[in-house]
C-alpha positions in Angstrom: 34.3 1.8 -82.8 30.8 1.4 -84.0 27.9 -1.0 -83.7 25.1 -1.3 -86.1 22.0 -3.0 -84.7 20.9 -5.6 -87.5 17.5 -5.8 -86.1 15.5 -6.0 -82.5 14.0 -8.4 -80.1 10.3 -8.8 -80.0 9.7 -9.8 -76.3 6.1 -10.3 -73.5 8.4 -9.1 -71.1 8.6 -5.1 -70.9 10.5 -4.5 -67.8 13.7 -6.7 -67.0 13.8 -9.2 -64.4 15.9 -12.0 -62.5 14.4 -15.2 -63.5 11.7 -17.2 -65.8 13.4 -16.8 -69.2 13.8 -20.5 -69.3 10.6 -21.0 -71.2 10.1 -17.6 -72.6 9.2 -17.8 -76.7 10.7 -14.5 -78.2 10.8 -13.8 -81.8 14.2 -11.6 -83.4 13.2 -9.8 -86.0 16.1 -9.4 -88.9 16.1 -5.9 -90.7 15.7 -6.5 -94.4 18.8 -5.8 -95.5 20.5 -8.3 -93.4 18.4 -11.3 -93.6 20.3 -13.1 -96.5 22.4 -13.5 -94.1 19.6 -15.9 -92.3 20.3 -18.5 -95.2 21.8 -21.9 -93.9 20.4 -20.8 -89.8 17.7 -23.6 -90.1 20.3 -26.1 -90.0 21.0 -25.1 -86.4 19.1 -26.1 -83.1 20.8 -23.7 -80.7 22.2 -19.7 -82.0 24.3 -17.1 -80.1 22.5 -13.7 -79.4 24.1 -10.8 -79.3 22.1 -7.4 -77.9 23.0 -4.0 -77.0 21.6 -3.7 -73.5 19.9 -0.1 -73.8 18.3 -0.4 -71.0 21.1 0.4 -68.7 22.0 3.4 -67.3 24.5 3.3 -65.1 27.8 1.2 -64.5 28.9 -0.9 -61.7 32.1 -2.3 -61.4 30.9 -4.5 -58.3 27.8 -5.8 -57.1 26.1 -8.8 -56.3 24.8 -10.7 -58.8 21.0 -10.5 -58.7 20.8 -8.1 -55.7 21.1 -11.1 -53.6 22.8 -11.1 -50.2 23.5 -14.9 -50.2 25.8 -14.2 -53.2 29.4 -12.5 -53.0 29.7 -8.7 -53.9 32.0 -9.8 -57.5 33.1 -7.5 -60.1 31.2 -7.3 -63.2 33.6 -8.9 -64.9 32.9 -12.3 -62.8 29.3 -11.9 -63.2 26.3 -11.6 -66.5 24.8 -8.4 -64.5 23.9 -6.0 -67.2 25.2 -2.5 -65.7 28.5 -2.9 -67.6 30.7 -0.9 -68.9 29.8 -1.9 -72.8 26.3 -3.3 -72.1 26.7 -6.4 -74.4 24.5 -8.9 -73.7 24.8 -12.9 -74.5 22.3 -15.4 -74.6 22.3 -19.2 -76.1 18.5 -19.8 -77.4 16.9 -22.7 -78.9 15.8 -22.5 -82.7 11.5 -22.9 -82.6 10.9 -22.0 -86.1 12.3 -19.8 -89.1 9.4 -17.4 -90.9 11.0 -15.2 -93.3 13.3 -12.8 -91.7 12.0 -14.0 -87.9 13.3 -16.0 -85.7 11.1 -17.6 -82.6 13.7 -18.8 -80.0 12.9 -19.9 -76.4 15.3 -18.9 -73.5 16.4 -14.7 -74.6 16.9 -12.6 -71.2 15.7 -9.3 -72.9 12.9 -7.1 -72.7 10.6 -6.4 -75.8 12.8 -3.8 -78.2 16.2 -4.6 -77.4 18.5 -3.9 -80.6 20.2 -7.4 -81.7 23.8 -6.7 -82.2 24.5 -10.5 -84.0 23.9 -14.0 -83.8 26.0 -16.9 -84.3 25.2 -20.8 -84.6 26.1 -22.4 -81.6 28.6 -24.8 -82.5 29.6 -27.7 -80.3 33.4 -27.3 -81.5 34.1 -23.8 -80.4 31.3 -23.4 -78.0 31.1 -26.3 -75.8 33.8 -26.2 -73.0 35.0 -29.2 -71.3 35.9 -29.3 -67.0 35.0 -25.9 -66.9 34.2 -24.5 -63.4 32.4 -21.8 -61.5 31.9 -20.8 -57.9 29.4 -22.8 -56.4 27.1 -19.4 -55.7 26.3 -19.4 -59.4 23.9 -22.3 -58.7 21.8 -19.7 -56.5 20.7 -17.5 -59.4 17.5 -17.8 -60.9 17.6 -18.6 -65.0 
């Protein structure tokens, strides 16, 4: 199996952390030979990231989430910690603005250089998921 990164993350943030990406503006910068594949993204107020977490060294098959002792110790399955065993990581973003082959997005959990693996529109349809659920411990992270 093999990834190609299609670009990187252009980030403030240099070192991770647990919290305050709410309101972070973040701009994804597109390699040139894949930004045609930008064309119809304006369209869309919310997009799927996709980034290889190379930041991570180490795997953990249990832990708890955020280091915090009023949360379980979960498998990382059950949990977005990034010290897994394919370090994939997920976010949903808001669109800002389009320039070229960059997008600015408020919301992406990474740290300045992360490769960008894909993005995808976030589409209501497929995406949104009706009387989901969660454990109530979730609501104790900070976003």
């Amino acid at each position: 199996m093999q990834l190609k990164s299609i670009g990187y993350i252009k980030s403030p943030i240099k070192q991770p952390k647990f919290g305050g990406w709410q309101d972070l503006i973040t701009e994804i910068i597109i390699d040139d030979n894949y930004s045609d594949g930008l064309e119809g993204i304006d369209e869309y107020s919310h997009l799927i990231i996709l980034y290889w977490l190379d930041k991570v060294d180490k795997v953990k098959l249990k832990m708890r989430p955020q280091g915090r002792k009023d949360v379980p110790e979960v498998g990382i399955f059950a949990c977005r910690c990034p010290w897994r065993p394919n370090p994939i990581g997920m976010t949903t973003v808001k669109v800002i603005e389009r320039n070229g082959n960059i997008l600015k997005v408020k919301g992406l959990d990474v740290v300045d250089g992360t490769p960008l693996i894909d993005i995808k529109p976030y589409t209501p349809p497929y995406d949104a998921v009706e009387g989901m659920r969660c454990p109530d411990w979730v609501n104790k992270l900070e976003y």
